[in-house]
N, C-alpha and C positions, 0 to 999 in steps of 0.2 A: 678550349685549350687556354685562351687568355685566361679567362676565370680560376681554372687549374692554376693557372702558374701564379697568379696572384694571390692564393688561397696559402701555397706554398711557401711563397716569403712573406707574408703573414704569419705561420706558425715557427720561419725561421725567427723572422723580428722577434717575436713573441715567448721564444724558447728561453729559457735565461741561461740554459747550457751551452746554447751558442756564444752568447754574450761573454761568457767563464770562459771559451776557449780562443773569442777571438782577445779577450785582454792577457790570457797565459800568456798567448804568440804576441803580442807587442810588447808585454812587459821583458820575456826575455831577449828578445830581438835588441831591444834598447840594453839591458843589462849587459849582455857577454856583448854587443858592439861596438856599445861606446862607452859606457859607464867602467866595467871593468880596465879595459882599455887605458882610459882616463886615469884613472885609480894608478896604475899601473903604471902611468907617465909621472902622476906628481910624487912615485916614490920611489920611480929609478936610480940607482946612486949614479950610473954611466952615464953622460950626457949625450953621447952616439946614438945606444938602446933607446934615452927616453925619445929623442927625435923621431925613431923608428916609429917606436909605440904611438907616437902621437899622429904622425905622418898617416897610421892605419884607421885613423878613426874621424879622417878627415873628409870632407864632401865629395871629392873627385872619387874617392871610394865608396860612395853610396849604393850603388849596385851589385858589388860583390859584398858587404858588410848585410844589406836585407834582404839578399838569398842563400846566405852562407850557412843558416839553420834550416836550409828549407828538405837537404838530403834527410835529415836524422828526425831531430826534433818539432820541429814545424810541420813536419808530414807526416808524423803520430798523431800530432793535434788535428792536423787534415783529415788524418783515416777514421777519428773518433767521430768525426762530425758527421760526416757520411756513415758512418755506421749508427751513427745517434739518429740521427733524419731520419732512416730507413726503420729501422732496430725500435723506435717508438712505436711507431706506427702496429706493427705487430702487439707489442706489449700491452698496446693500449685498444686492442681490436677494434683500431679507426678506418682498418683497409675494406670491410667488408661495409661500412657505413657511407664511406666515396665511392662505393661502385654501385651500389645503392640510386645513388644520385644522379646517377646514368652518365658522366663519364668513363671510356674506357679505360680498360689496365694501360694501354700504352700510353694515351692521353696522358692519364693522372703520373706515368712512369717518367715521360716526355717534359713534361712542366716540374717534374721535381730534379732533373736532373740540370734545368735550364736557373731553376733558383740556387742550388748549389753552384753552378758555375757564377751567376752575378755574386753569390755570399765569397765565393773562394777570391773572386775579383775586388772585390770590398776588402777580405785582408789584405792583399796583396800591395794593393795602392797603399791604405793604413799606413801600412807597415815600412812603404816610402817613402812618405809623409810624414812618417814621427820621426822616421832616421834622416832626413833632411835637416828638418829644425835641430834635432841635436845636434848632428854634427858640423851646420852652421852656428850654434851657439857655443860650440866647441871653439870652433876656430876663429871664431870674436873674441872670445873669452881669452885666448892666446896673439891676437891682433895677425891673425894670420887672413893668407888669399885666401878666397872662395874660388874654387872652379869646378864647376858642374860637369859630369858627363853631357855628352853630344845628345837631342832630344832621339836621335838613331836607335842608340844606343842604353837611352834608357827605357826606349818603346822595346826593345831589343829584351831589357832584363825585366822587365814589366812582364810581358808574354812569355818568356823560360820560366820567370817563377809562377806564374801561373798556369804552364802544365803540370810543371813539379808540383805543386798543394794539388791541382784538378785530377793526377794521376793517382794519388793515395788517397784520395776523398774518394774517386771511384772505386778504390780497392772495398776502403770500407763498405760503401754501398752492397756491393758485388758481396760479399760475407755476408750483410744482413738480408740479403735478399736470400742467398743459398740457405742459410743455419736459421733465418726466419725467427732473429734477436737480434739483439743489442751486443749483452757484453760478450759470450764468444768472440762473435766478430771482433770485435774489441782487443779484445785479451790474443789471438791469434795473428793479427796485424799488427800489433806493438811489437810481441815478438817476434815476429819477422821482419820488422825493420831493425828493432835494436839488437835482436841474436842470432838470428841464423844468418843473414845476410854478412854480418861483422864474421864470422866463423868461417862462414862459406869463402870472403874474401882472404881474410888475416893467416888463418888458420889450413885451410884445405887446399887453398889458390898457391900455397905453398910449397904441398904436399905434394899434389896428383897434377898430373897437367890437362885432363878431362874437367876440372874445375877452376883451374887458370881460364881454359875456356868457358868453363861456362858462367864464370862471374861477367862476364862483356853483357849478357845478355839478362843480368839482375837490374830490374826496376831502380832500387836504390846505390848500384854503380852507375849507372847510364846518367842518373840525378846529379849525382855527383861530379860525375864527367863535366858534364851541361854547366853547373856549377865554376868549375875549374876552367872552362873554356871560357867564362866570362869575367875573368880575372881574381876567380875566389881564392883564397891562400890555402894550401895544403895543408897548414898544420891545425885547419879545423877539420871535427871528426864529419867524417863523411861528405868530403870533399876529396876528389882522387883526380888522376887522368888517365882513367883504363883503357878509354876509349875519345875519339875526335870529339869535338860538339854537335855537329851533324849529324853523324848516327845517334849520337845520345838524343836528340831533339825526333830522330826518326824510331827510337828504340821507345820514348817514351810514350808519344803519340800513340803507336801500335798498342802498346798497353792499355791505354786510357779505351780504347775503341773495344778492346777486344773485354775487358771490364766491363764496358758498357753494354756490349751484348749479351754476354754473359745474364749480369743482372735483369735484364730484360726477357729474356728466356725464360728464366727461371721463375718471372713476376707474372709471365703470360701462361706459362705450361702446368705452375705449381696450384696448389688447392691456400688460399692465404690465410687460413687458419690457423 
């Protein structure tokens, strides 16, 4: 199992498509956080507005500013990963070569699922970590306070954003493990976070009152929820308050498990050819 697992983050380190997606997810996390923001502040003509603007991109906001892309675009990037992890694996018919080597399907299933979660945890922090320094060199740069969220509080949005990326990275798993590829899965999970999910909400949640209910129980409202319960601004996309934070944090968890099984069924039951 050890072996497995270390074998695992060895082919993540080594991937350069992981690398391509954990620098997407920091370059925009930093761009629409704080850089636009910023941008935004030094061409206010309203002196009120710019205070607003700048007040958002300040450190005591760290926590909702780098989980606030994690409902929409941060968890595409999540799903791809998990679906690239998986989805190689077949393209490259290395699954029948590690079973060969006399670990089990669940073993080898077990340790790749335990490396995606330390990889999802590596963005996660990152992505606190760059938005930190910015947004203290934000507010040097303006001779402004620092005041940090409560370490509660940031252990608090540490672990929410880390179900949120670990729920959509399972997603993708869970496709590449079913469709036994890469991009389907890919291509099928993109689209359901950015279109049907946005429709089902926007559009039908409007309509039918059978679908007002049953957006409570979309993966990516419940993210969102989760999101908004932790002081995220509404007027980013895919940040709502459909639902409390507690059921969002119990809505998502169910997800992630039931993903998990899923993929493992299907790794245990299937022919991986």
């Amino acid at each position: 199992m050890l072996a497995s697992f270390s074998a695992e983050m060895l082919k993540l380190y080594k991937r350069p498509t992981t690398w391509v997606l954990v620098l997407v997810t920091l370059a925009l996390s930093q761009v629409f956080n704080y850089l636009v923001p910023y941008a935004g502040y030094l061409t206010a003509e309203n002196e009120r507005a710019a205070e607003q603007i700048l007040a958002s991109a300040m450190p005591e906001n760290l926590i909702s500013n780098s989980i606030g892309g994690f409902p929409l675009f941060a968890g595409a990037l999540a799903l791809t990963l998990g679906a690239i992890s998986v989805g190689s694996e077949y393209g490259w018919g290395t699954f029948k070569t590690m079973l060969i080597q006399r670990p089990r399907r669940l073993s080898i299933y077990t340790a790749e699922l335990l490396a995606l979660a330390v990889a999802v945890l590596a963005i996660v922090l990152s992505i606190f970590a760059l938005g930190a320094l910015t947004s203290s060199a934000i507010a040097l740069s303006q001779s402004g306070s620092i005041a940090w969220p409560s370490l509660t509080e940031l252990a608090g949005g540490i672990a929410s954003g880390w179900l949120i990326l670990m729920t959509w990275c399972l997603l993708g798993v869970m496709l590449a493990f079913v469709f036994r590829g890469m991009a389907l899965p890919i291509g099928l999970g993109v689209v359901w976070i950015l279109g049907v999910e946005n429709l089902i909400v926007n559009v039908a949640a409007a309509l039918l009152d059978f679908a007002e209910t049953l957006q409570k129980a979309l993966p990516g409202v419940n993210a969102g929820s989760l999101v908004s319960a932790l002081g995220g601004r509404s007027d980013t996309p895919g940040v709502n308050t459909v639902v409390d934070g507690t059921q969002a944090t119990l809505v998502l968890a169910a997800y992630a498990i039931v993903f998990a099984l899923i993929a493992g069924f299907a790794l245990q039951r299937r022919d991986v050819t």
